[in-house]
C-alpha positions as CSV (number, residue, x, y, z in Angstrom):
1,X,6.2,-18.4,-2.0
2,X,5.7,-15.4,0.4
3,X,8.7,-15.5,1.5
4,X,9.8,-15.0,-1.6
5,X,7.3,-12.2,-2.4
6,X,8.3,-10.6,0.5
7,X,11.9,-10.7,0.4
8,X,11.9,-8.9,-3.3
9,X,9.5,-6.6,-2.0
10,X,10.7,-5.6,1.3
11,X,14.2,-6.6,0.9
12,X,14.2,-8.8,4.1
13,X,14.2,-12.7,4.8
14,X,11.7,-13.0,6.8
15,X,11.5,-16.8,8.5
16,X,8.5,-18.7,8.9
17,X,8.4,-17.9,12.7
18,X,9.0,-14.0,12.5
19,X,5.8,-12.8,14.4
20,X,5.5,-9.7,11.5
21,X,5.6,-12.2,8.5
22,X,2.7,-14.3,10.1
23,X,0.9,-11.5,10.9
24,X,1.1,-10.1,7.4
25,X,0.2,-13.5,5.8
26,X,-2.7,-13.1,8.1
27,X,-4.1,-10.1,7.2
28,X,-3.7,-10.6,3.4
29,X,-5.5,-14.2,3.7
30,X,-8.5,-12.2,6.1
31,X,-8.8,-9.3,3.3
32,X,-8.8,-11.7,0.6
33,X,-11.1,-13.8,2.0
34,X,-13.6,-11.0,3.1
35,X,-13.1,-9.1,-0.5
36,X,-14.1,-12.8,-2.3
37,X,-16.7,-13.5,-0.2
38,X,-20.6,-12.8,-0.9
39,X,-20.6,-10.3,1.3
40,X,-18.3,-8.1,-0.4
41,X,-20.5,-8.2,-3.8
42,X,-23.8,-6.9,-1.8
43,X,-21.8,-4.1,0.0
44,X,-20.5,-2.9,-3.7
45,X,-24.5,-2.5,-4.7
46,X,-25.8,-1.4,-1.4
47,X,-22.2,0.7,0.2
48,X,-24.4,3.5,0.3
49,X,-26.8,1.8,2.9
50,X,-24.8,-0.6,4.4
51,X,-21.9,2.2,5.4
52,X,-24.1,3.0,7.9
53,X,-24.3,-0.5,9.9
54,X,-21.7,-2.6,11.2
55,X,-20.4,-5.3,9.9
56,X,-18.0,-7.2,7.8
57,X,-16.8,-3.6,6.1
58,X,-15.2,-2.4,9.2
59,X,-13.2,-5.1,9.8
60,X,-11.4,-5.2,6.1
61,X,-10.9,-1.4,6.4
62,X,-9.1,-1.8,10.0
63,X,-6.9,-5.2,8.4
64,X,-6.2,-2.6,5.3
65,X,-5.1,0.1,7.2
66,X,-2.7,-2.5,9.6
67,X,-1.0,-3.7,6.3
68,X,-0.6,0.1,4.9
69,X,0.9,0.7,8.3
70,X,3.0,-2.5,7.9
71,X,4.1,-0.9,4.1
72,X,4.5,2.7,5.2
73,X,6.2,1.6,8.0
74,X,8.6,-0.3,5.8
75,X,9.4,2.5,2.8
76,X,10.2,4.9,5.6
77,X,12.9,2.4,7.0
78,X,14.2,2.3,3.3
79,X,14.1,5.9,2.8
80,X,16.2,6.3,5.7
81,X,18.7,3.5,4.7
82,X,18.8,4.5,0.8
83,X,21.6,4.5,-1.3
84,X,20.7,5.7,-4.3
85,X,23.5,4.5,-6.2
86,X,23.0,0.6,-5.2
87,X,19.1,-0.2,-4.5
88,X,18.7,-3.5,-3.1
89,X,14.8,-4.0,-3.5
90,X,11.4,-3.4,-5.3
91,X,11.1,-0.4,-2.2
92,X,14.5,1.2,-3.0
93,X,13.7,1.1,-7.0
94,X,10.3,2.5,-6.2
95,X,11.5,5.6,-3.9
96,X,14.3,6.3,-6.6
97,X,11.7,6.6,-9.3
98,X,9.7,9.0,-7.0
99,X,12.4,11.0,-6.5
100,X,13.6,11.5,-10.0
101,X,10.0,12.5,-11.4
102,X,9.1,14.5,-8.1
103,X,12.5,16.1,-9.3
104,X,11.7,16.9,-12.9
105,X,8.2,17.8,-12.1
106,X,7.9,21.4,-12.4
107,X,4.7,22.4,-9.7
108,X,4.3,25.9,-10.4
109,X,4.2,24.8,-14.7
110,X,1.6,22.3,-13.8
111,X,-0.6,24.8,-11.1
112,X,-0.3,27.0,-13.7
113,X,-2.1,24.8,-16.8
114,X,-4.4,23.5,-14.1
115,X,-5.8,26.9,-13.4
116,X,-5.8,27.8,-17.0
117,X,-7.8,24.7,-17.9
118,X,-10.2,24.4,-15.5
119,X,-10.8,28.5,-14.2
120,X,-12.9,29.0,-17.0
C-alpha cells in the first residue's frame, strides 16, 4: 500500500529495500504514533507550558521537518525534470497548477485591495 502511495505521489517505485522508502515509512509511523498518543492531547492544552521543557514535542517537530525535507527535496527534483506538456505524477500536476495561478495572479491588484482594506 505505500508503495503504492508513494509511487502516485512521488512518481518513483520505490522497493521494499530502498533505504529512503524505509526511512519514510518510519518517520510517518513515529509521527503518527506520537500525534495519537496521550501525550499529544496534554501538549495541545498545556503547549504554552510544556514548549518550554523537553520532551516528546521536539522529537515529532525534528521527524516533521526530515519528511518536509524528504518532500521539498523531491518537488525540486520534479521541477527541474518538468515537462509541462506530459506530467507523470501527483508532484508534476501539483507544480503545473502553481504555476498557472502564480501566473494569472496579478500581485500588485491584490497589494493594492490589501492596503485599501486593511490601511484604514
Amino acid at each position: 500500500m505505500g508503495i503504492t502511495i508513494c509511487s502516485i505521489v512521488f512518481g518513483e517505485c520505490f522497493n521494499y529495500q530502498d533505504t529512503r522508502f524505509l526511512r519514510l515509512l518510519n518517520l510517518l509511523n513515529k509521527i503518527l504514533t506520537i500525534i495519537s498518543s496521550f501525550y499529544s492531547q496534554v501538549f495541545e492544552l498545556l503547549s504554552g507550558i510544556l514548549k518550554h521543557f523537553l520532551g516528546t514535542h521536539i522529537c515529532l517537530y525534528r521527524n516533521i521537518q526530515e519528511m518536509r525535507d524528504f518532500i521539498t527535496e523531491n518537488i525540486e527534483r520534479h521541477r527541474k525534470m518538468l515537462d509541462t506538456s506530459a506530467p507523470k505524477d501527483f508532484i508534476d500536476s501539483f507544480l503545473l497548477c502553481t504555476d498557472k495561478a502564480r501566473a494569472e495572479l496579478d500581485w500588485g491588484e491584490w497589494e493594492r485591495e490589501w492596503w485599501t482594506l486593511y490601511s484604514h
